[in-house]
MIDOSE-1310 file (N, C-alpha, C; in nm, 2 decimals, decimal comma, always signed):
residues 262
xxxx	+1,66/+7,48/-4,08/+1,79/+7,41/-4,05/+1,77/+7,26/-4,07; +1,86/+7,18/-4,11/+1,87/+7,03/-4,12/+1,98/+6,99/-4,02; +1,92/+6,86/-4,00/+2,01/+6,78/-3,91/+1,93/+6,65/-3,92; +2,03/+6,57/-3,83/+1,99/+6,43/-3,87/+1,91/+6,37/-3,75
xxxx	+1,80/+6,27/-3,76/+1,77/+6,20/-3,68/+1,69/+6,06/-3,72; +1,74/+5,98/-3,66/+1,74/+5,81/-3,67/+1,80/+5,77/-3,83; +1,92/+5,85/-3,84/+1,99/+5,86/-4,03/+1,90/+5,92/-4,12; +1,81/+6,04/-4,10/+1,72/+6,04/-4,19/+1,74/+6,18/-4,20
xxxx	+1,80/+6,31/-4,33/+1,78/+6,43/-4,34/+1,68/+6,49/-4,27; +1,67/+6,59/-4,18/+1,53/+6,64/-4,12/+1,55/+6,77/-4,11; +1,46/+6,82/-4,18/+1,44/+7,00/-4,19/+1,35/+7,04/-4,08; +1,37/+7,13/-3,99/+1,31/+7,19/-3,87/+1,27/+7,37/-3,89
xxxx	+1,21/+7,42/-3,93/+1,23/+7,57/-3,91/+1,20/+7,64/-3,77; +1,35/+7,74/-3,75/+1,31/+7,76/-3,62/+1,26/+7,93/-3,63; +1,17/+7,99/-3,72/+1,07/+8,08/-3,74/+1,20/+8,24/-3,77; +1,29/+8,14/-3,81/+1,42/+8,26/-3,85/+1,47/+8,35/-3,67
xxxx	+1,45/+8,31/-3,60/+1,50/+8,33/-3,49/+1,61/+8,25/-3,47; +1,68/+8,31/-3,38/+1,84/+8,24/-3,24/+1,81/+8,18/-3,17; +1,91/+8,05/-3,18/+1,84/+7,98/-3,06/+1,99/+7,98/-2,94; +1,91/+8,02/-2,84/+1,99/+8,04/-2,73/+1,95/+7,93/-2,59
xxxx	+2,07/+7,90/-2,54/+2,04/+7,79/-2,45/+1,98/+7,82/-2,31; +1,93/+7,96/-2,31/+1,91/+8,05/-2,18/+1,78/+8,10/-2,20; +1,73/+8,04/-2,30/+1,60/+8,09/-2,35/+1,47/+7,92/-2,40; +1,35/+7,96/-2,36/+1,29/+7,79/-2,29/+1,23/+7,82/-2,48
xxxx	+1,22/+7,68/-2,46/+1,20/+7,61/-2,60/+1,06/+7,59/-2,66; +1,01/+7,61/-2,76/+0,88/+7,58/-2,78/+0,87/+7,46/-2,93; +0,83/+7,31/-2,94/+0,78/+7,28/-3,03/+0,65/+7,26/-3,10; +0,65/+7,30/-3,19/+0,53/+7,27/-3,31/+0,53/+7,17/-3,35
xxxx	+0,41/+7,08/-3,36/+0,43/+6,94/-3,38/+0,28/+6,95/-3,54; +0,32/+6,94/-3,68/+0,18/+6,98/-3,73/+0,07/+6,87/-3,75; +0,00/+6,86/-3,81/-0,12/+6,78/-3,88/-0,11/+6,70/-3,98; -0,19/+6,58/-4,03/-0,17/+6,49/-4,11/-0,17/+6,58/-4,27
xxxx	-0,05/+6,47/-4,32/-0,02/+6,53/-4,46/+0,02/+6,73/-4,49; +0,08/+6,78/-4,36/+0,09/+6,91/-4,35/+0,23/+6,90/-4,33; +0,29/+7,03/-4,34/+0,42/+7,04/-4,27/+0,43/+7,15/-4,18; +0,61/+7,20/-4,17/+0,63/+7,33/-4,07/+0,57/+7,44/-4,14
xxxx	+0,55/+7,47/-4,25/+0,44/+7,61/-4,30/+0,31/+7,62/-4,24; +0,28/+7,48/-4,21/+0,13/+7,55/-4,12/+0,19/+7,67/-4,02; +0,25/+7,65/-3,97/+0,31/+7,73/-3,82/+0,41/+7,88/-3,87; +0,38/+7,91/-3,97/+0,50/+7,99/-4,02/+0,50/+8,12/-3,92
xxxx	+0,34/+8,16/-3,93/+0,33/+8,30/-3,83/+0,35/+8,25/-3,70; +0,31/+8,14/-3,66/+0,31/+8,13/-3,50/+0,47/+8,14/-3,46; +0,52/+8,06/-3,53/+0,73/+8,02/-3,55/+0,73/+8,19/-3,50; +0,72/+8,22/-3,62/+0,84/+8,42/-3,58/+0,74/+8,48/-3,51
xxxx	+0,66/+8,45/-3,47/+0,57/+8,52/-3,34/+0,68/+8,47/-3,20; +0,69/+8,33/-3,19/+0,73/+8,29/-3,09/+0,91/+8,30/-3,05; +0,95/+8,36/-3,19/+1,10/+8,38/-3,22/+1,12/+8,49/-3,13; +1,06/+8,62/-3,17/+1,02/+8,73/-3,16/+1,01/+8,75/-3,00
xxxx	+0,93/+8,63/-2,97/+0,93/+8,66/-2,82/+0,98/+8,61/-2,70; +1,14/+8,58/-2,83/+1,25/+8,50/-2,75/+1,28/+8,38/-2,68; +1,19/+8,30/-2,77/+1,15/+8,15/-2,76/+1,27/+8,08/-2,85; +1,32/+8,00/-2,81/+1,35/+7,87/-2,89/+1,28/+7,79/-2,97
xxxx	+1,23/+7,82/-3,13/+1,15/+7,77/-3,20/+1,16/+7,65/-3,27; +1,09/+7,51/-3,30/+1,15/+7,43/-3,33/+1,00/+7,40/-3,38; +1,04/+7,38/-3,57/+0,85/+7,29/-3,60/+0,94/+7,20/-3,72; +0,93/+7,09/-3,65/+1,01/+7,00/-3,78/+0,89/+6,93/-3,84
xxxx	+0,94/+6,93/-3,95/+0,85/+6,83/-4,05/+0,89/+6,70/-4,03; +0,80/+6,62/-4,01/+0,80/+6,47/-3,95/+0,83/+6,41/-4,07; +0,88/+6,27/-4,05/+0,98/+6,18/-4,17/+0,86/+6,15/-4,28; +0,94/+6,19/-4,40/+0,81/+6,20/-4,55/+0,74/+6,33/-4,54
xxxx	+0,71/+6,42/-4,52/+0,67/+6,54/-4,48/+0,74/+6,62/-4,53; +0,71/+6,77/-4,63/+0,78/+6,89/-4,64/+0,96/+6,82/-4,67; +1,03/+6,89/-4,58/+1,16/+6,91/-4,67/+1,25/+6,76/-4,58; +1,14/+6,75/-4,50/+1,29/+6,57/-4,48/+1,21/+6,44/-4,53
xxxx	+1,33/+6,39/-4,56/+1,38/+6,26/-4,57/+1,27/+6,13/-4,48; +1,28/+6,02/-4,55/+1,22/+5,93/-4,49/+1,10/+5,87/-4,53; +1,05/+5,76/-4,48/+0,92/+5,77/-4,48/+0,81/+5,79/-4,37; +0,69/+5,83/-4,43/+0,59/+5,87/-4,29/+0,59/+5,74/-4,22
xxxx	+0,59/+5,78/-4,05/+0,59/+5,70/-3,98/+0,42/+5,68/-3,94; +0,40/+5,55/-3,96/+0,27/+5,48/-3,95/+0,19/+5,47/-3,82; +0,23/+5,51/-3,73/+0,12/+5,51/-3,63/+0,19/+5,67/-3,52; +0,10/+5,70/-3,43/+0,12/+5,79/-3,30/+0,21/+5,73/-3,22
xxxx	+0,22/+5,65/-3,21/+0,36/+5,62/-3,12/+0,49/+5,64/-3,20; +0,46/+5,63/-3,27/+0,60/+5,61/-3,34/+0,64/+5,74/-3,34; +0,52/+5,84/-3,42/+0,59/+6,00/-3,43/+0,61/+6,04/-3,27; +0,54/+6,01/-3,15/+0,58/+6,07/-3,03/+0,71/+6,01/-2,98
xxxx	+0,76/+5,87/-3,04/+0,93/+5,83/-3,03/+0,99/+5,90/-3,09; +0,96/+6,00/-3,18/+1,07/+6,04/-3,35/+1,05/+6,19/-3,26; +1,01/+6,26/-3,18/+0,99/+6,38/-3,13/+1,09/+6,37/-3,01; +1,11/+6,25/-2,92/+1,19/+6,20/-2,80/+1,31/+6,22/-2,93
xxxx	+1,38/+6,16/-3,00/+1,45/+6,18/-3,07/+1,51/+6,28/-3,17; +1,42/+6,39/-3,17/+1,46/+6,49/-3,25/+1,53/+6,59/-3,14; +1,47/+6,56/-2,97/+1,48/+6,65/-2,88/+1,63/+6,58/-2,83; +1,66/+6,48/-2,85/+1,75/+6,43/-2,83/+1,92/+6,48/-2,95
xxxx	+1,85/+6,47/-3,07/+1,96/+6,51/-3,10/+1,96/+6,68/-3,11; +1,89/+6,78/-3,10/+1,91/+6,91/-3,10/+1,90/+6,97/-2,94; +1,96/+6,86/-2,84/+1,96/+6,88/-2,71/+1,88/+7,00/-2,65; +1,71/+6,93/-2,65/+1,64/+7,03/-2,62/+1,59/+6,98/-2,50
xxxx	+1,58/+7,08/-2,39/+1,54/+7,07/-2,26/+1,40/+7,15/-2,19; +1,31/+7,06/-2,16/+1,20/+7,12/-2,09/+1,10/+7,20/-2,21; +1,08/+7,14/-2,30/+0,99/+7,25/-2,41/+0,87/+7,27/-2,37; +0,77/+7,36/-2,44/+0,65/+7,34/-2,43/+0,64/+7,31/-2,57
xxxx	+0,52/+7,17/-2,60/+0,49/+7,08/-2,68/+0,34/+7,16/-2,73; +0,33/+7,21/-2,87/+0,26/+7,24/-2,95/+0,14/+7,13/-3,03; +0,09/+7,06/-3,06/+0,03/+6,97/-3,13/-0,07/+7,05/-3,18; -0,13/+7,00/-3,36/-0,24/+7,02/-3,40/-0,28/+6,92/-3,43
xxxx	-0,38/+6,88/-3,46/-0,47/+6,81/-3,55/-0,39/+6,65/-3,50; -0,37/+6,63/-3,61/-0,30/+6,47/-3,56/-0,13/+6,49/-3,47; -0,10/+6,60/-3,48/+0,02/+6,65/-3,39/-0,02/+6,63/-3,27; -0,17/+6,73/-3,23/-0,22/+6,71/-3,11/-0,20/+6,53/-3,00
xxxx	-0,27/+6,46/-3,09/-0,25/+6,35/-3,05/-0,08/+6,31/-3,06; +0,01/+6,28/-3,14/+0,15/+6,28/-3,09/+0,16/+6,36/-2,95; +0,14/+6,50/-2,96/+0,20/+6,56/-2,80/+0,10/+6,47/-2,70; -0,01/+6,44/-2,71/-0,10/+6,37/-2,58/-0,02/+6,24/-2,55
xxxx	+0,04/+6,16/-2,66/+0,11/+6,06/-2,67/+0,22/+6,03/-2,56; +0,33/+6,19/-2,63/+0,46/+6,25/-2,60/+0,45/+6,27/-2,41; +0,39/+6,31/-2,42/+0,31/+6,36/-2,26/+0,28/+6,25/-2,16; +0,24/+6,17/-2,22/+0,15/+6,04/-2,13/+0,27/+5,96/-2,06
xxxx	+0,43/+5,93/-2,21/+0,49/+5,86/-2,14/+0,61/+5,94/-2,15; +0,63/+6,05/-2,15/+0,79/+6,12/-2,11/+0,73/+6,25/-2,03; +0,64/+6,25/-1,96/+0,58/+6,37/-1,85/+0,73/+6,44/-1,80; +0,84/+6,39/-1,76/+0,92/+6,48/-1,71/+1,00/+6,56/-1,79
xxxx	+1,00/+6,53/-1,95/+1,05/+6,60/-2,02/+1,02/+6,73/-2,08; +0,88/+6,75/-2,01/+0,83/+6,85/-2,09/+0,80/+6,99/-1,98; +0,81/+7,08/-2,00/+0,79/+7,19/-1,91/+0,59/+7,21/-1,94; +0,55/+7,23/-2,09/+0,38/+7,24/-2,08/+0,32/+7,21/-2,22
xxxx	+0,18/+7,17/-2,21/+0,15/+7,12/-2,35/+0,01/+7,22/-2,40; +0,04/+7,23/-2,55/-0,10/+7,29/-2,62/-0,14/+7,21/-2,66; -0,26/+7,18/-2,67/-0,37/+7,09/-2,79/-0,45/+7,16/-2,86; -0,42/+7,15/-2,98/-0,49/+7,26/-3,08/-0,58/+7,13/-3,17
xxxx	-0,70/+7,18/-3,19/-0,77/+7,09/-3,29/-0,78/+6,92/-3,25; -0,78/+6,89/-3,11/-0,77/+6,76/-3,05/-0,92/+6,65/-3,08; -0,95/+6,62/-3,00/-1,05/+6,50/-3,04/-0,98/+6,37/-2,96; -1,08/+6,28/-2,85/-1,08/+6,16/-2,85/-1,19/+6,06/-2,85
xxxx	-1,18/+5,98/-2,93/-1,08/+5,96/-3,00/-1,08/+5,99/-3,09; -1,00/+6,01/-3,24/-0,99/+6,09/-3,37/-1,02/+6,03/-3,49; -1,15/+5,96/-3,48/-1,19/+5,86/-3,60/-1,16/+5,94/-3,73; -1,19/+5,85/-3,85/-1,15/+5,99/-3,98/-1,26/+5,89/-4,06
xxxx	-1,37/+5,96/-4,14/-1,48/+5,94/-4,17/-1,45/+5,84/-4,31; -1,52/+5,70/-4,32/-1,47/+5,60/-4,45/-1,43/+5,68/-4,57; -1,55/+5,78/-4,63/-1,49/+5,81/-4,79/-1,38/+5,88/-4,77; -1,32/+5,97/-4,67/-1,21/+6,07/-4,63/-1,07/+5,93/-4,69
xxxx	-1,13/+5,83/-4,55/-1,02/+5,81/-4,56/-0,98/+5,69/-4,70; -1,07/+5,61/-4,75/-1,06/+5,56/-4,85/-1,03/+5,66/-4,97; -1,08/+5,77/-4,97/-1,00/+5,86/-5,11/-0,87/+5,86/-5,08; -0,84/+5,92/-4,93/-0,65/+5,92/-4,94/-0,59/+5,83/-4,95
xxxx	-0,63/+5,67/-4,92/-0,60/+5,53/-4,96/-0,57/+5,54/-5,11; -0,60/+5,61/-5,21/-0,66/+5,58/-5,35/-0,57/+5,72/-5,39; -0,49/+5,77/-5,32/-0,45/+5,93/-5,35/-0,56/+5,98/-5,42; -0,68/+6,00/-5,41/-0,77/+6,06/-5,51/-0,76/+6,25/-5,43
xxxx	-0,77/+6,31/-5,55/-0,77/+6,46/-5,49/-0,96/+6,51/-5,39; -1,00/+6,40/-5,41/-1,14/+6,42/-5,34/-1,09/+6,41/-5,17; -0,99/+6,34/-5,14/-0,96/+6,37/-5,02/-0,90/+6,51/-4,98; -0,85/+6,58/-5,09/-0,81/+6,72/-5,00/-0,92/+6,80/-5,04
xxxx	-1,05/+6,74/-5,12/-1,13/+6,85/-5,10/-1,21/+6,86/-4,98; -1,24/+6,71/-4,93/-1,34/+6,70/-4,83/-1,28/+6,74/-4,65; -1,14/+6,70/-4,64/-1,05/+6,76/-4,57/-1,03/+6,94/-4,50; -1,06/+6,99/-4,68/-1,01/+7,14/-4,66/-1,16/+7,18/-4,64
xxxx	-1,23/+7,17/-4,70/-1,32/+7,17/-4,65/-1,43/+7,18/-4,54; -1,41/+7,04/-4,47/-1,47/+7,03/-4,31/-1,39/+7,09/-4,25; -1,24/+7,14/-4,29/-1,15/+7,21/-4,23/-1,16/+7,35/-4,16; -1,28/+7,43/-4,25/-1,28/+7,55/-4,27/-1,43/+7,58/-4,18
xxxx	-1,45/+7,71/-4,13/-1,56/+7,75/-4,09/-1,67/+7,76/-4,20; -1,82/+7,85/-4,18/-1,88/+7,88/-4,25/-1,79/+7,97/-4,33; -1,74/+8,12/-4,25/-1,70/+8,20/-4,25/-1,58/+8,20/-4,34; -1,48/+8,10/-4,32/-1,36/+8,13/-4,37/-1,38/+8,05/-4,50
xxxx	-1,51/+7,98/-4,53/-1,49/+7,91/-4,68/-1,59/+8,04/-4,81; -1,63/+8,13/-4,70/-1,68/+8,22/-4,78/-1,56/+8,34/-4,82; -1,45/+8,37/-4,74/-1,33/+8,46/-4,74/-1,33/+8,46/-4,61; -1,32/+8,60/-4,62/-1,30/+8,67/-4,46/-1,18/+8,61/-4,42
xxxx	-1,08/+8,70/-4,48/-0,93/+8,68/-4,41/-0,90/+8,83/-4,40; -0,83/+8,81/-4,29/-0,79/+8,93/-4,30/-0,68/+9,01/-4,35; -0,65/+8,90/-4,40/-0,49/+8,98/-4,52/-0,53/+8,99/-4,64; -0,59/+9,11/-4,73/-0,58/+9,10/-4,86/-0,56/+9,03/-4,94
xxxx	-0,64/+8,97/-5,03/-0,63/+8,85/-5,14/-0,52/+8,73/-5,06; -0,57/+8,72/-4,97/-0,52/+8,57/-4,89/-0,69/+8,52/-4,91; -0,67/+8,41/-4,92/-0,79/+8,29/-4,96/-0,73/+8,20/-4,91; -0,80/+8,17/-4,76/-0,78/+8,04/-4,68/-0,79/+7,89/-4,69
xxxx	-0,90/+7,89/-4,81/-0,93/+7,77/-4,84/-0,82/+7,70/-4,94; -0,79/+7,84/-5,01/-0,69/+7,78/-5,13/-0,54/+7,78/-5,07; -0,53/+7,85/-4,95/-0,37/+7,80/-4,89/-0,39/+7,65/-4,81; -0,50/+7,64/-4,79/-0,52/+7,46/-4,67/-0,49/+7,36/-4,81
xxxx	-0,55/+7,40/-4,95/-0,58/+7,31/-5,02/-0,43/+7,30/-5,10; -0,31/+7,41/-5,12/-0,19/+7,39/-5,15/-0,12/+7,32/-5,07; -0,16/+7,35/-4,91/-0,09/+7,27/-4,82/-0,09/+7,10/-4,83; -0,20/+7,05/-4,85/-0,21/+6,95/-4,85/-0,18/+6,87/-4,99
xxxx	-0,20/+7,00/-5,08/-0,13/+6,92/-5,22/+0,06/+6,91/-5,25; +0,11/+6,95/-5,17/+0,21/+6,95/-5,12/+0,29/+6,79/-5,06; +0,15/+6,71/-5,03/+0,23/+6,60/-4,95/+0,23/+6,44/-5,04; +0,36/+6,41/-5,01/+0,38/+6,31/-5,15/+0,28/+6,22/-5,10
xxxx	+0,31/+6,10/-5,19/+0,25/+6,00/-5,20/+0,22/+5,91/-5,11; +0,09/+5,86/-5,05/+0,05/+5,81/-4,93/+0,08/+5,85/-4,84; +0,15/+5,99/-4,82/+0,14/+6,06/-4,66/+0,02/+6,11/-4,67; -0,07/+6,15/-4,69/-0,21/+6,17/-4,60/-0,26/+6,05/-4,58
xxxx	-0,28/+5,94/-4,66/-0,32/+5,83/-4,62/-0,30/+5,74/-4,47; -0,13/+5,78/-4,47/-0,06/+5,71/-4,34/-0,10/+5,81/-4,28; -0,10/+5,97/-4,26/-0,12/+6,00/-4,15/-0,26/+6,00/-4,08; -0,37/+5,99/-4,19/-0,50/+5,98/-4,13/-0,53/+5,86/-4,11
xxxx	-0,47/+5,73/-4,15/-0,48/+5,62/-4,12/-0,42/+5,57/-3,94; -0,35/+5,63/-3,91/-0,24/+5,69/-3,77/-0,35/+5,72/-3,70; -0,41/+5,81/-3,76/-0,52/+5,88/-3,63/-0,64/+5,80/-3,57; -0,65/+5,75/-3,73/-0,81/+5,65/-3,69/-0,79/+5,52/-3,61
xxxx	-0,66/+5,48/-3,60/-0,59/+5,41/-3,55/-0,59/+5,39/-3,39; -0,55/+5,54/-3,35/-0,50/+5,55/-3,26/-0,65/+5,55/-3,13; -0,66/+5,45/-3,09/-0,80/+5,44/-2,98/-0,80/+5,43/-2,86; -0,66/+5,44/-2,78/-0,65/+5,45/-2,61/-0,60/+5,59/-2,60
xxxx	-0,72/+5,69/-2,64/-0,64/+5,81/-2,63/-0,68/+5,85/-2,46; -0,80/+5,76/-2,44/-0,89/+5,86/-2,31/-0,79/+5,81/-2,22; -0,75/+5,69/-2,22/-0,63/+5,65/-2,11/-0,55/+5,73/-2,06; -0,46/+5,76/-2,18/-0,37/+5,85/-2,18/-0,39/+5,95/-2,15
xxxx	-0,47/+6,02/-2,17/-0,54/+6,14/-2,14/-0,54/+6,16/-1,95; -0,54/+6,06/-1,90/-0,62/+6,06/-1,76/-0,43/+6,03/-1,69; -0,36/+6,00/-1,76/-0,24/+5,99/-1,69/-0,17/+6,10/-1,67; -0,22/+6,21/-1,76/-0,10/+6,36/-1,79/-0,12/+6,47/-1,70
xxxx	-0,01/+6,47/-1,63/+0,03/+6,56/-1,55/+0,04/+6,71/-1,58; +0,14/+6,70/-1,66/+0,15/+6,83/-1,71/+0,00/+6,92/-1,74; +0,09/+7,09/-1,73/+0,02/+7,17/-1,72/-0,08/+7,17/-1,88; -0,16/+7,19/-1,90/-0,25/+7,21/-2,04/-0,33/+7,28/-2,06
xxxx	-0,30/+7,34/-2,21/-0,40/+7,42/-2,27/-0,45/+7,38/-2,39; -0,58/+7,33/-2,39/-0,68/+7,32/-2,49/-0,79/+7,41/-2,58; -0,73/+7,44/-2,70/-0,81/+7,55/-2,80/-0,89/+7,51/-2,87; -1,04/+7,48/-2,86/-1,18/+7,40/-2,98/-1,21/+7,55/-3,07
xxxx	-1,19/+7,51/-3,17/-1,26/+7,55/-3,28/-1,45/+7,56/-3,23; -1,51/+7,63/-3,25/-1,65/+7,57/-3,19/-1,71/+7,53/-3,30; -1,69/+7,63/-3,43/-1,75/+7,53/-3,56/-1,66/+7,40/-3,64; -1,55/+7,33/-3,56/-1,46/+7,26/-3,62/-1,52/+7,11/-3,65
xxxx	-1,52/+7,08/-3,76/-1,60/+6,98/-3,82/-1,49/+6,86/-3,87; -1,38/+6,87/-3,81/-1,25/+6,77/-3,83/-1,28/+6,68/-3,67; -1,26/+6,80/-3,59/-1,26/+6,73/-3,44/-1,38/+6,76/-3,39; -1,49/+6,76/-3,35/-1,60/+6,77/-3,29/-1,55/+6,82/-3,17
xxxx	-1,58/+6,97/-3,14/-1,59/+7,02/-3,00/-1,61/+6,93/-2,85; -1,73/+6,85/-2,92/-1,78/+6,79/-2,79/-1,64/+6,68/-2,75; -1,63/+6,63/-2,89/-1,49/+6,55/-2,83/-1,38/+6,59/-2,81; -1,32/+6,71/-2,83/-1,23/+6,80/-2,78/-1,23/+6,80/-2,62
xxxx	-1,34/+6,82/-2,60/-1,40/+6,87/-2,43/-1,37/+6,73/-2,36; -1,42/+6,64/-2,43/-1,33/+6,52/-2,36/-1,22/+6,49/-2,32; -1,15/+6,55/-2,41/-1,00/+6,56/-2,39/-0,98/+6,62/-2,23; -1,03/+6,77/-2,24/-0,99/+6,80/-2,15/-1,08/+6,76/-1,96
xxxx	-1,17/+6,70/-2,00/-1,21/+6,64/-1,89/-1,13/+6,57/-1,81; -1,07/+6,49/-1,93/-0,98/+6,36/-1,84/-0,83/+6,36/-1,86; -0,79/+6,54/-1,83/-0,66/+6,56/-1,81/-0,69/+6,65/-1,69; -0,61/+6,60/-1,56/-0,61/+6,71/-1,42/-0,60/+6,85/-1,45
xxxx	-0,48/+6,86/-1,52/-0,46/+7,00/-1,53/-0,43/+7,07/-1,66; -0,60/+7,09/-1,69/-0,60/+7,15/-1,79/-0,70/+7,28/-1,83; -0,67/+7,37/-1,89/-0,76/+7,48/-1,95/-0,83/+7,50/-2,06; -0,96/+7,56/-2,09/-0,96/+7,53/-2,23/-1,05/+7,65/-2,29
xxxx	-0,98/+7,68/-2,40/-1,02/+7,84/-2,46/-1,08/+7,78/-2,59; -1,23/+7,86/-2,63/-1,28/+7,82/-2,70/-1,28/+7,94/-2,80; -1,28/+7,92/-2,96/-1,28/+7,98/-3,05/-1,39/+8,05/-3,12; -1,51/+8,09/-3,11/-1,62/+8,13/-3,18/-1,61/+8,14/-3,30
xxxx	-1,69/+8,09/-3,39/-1,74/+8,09/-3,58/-1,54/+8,07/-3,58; -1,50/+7,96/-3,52/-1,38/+7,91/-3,59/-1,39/+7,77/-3,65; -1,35/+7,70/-3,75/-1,34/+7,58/-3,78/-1,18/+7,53/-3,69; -1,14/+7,37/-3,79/-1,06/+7,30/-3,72/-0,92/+7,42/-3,78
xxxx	-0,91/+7,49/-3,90/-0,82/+7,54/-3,91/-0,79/+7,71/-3,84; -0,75/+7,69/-3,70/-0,73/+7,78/-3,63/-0,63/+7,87/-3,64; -0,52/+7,81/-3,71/-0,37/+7,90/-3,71/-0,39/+7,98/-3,81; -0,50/+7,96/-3,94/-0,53/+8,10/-4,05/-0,66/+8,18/-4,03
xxxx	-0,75/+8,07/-3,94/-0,88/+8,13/-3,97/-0,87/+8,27/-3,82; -0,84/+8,22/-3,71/-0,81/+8,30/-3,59/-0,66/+8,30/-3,55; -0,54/+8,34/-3,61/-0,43/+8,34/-3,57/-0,38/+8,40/-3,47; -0,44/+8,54/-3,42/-0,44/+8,63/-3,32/-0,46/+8,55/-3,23
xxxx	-0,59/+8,56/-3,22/-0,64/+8,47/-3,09/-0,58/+8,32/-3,02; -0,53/+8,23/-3,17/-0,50/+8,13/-3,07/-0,31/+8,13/-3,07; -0,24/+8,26/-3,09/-0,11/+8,33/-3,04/-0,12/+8,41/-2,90; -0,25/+8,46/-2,89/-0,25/+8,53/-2,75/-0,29/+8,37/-2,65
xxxx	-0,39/+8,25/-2,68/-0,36/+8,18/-2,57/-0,25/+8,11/-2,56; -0,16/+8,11/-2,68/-0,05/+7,97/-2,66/+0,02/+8,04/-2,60; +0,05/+8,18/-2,59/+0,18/+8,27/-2,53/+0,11/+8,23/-2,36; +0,01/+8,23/-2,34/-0,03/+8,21/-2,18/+0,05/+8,07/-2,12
xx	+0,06/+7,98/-2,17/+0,14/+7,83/-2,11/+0,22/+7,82/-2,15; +0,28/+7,86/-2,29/+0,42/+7,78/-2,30/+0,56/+7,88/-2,26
């Protein structure tokens, strides 16, 4: 669906489900240079289970309008805003990868607006390594190799999917060829950026669930764990032989924990 926010076209998919105002709301917030397709199965999983689904692609992203917005604050104000104009009440807040940090953001300073939060693929703080990020400075395609790549387990860059001729590596590596010009740059520039995450971390109330990859080579487990040290109330389900891409490489698994909090 489209609609507008801060004048700017915004495409949201809500996983082909109804949205009913009697029924609690879940947002998907995705990753740098990704859009709402990352979430496609989790969306009509959570439709399905009579959720209010909402994964909008952030400004410059997939199917809206705009340009990418340049730092984590900014996307955790444009989320206060999206929930504003699709009068959405009490969600549970979904984050991946650089989403992750938006929802820790979103959480730190609008705590009452949120019923509960997931952190998928978190990290503090979220450095992004010079050649990474200098190739996406340069749009060079060496950035979405080295991306999809550290992205991926041992396991899932050898196959091992479990849908017949699905190749994981080659849907992360469409995904990301997908995003115009200098959006990966601004969004991994956003992340490396972003360095009072432990602060914020120690102010969040809300309920939390945290999912590490254990082989995730984007966000370092150990600094995942940080995360959840210095949030009161939080949980945290760990992935075996998973990398940072959790929504293809273990989809089961991390649908059966997000169905536990949100």
């Amino acid at each position: 669906m489209y609609f507008d926010v801060n004048g700017n076209k915004t495409f949201c998919s809500n996983g082909s489900g109804s949205l009913d105002p009697q029924q609690a709301s879940v947002i998907f917030i995705h990753g740098a240079g990704l859009d709402h397709s990352s979430f496609v199965m989790a969306c009509r999983y959570f439709a399905r289970q009579h959720y209010n689904v909402y994964a909008p692609d952030l400004p410059g992203h997939g199917r809206s309008a705009g340009q990418p917005l340049s730092s984590i604050t900014a996307m955790a104000d444009w989320i206060k805003a999206l929930m504003d104009a699709l009068h959405i009440d009490q969600p549970a807040l979904v984050g991946y990868s650089m989403g992750s940090l938006v929802a820790l953001q979103f959480a730190a300073e609008y705590p009452q607006l949120l019923r509960s939060l997931a952190l998928v693929g978190t990290s503090i703080p979220m450095p992004v390594a010079d050649p990474l990020l200098d190739a996406a400075r340069d749009n060079q395609h060496d950035a979405i190799d080295m991306a999809n790549t550290w992205s991926h387990s041992r396991g899932a860059q050898l196959g091992g999917n479990e849908s017949p001729g699905m190749s994981m590596m080659m849907s992360g590596q469409r995904l990301l060829e997908q995003a115009g010009q200098d959006v990966f740059f601004t969004d991994l520039n956003a992340c490396n950026e972003f360095t009072d995450s432990l602060e914020l971390a120690q102010k969040i109330q809300t309920e939390t669930l945290l999912i590490v990859g254990e082989q995730d080579q984007m966000t370092a487990p150990v600094n995942a764990l940080q995360v959840a040290n210095n949030i009161a109330k939080c949980r945290v389900q760990k992935l075996s032989q998973c990398g940072h891409a959790m929504f293809s490489e273990q989809p089961n698994q991390v649908l059966d924990a997000l169905i536990s909090i949100v």
